[in-house]
N, C-alpha and C positions, 0 to 999 in steps of 0.2 A: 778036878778040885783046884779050887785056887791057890795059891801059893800065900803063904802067911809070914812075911818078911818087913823087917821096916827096914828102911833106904837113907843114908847118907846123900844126900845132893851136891854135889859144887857147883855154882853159876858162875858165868865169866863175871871177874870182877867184884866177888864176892868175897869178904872174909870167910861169914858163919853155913854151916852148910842147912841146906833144908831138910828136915827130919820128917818121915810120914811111913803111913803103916801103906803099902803096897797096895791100891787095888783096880788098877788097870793103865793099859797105855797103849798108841798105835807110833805110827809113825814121826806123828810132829807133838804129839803130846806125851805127860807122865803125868799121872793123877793118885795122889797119895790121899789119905786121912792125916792130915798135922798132926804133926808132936812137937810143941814149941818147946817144951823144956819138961826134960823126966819121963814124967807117964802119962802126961797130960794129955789127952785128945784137945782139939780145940780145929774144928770145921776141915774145911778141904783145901787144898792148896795144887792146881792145875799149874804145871812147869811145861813153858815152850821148851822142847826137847834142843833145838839149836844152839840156847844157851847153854846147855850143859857141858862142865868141863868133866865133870869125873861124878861115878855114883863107886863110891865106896865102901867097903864091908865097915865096921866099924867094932871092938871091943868090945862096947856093952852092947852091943844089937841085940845078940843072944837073952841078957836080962831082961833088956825093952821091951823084944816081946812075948817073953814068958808072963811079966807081969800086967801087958794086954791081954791074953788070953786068960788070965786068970780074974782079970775084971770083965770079962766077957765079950771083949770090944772085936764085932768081926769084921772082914774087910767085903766090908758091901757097900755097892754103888749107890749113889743118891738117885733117890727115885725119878723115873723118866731121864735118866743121863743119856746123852750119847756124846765122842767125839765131834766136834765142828770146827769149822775155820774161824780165825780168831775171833773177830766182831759176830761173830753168830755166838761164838761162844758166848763171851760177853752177854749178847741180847739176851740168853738163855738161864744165866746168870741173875740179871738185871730180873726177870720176867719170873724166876723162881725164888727167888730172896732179896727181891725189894732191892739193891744196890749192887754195884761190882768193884770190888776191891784189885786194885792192879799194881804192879811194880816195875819200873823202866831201870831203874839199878837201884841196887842195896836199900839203901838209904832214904827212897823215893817212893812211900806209897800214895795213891791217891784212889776216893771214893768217890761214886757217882754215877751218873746214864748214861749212854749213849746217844750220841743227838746225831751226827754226822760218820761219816766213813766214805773210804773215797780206797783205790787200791794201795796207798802210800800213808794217808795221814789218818788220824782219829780226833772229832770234833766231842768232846765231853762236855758236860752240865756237872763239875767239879761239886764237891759236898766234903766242908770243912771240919773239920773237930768240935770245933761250937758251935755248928750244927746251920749254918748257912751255906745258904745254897747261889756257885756260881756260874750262873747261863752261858754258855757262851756264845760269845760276841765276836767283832773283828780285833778286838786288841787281844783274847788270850789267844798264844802260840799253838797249833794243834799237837798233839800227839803223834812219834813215828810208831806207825803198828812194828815194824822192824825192831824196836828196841822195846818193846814189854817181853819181859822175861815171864811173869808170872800173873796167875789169877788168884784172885781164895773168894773163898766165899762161906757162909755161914758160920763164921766166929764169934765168938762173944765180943770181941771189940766192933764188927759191923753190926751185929747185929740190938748193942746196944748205943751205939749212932743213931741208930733207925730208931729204935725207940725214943731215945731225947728228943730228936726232930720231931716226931708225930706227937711228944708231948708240946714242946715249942709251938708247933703247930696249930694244936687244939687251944691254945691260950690263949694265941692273935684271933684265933676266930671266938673266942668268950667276952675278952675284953672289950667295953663297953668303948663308942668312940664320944671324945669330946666335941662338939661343935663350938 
């Protein structure tokens, strides 16, 4: 039987720690259920195990997840999961809920595809808050795969990105053109 624990995270360089209901992990990964604040579930949160400075007991854990289990929240894997190497992850990510939410430190999240990968760098097609989409080119810098800390995926903040977009989307193609 699975273990039914929520987890404190520290990542290097982090103030706030990552919060999530336990439900599974190998070698170079930790894959929680998010708890951004309280009792809230709010999607998945995939933590490269390298950055981790410390996984903490914490106070109220005991509360946390009393009152997950009593909203019935169990700690199951999202369907067809499996661990992978980063940019696969990602692909798998991208391929299962429409975008891939990533963090390179704290303060740094960014949305978007995969377009490139290489052993060292990650080429992305960047997707901004108001909902434009940026290809990359030779002027944006790539990504180090060595410095993403983290993934998430199916939260309400992507997943209603995704939705703006494809409403944005469906308007450019409505809207009549002028000649």
């Amino acid at each position: 039987m699975k273990p039914y624990r929520v987890e404190y995270v520290q990542l290097a360089g982090w103030e706030t720690d990552e919060v999530g209901l336990w439900l599974a992990e190998n070698d170079d990964w930790l894959l929680l259920r998010a708890i951004p604040n309280d009792y809230r579930i709010d999607g998945y949160v995939l933590l490269v195990k390298e950055h981790i400075v410390s996984r903490k007991p914490h106070r109220d854990r005991k509360q946390v997840e009393q009152v997950l289990k009593l909203k019935g929240v169990q700690p199951t894997l999202p369907s067809n999961f499996a661990f992978l190497e980063l940019v696969d992850m990602m692909r798998w990510v991208e391929q299962h809920y429409g975008l891939v939410e990533f963090t390179d430190e704290e303060e740094c999240t960014f949305f978007g595809w995969v377009n490139e990968a290489d052993a060292v760098h990650l080429w992305m097609d960047t997707f901004s808050p108001n909902c434009t989409v940026r290809v990359r080119d030779n002027g944006n810098p790539p990504f180090v795969l060595s410095e993403i800390q983290l993934l998430r995926f199916d939260t309400d903040y992507s997943n209603s990105l995704k939705l703006l977009w494809q409403h944005k989307s469906c308007q450019k193609l409505l809207k009549p053109s002028v000649n």
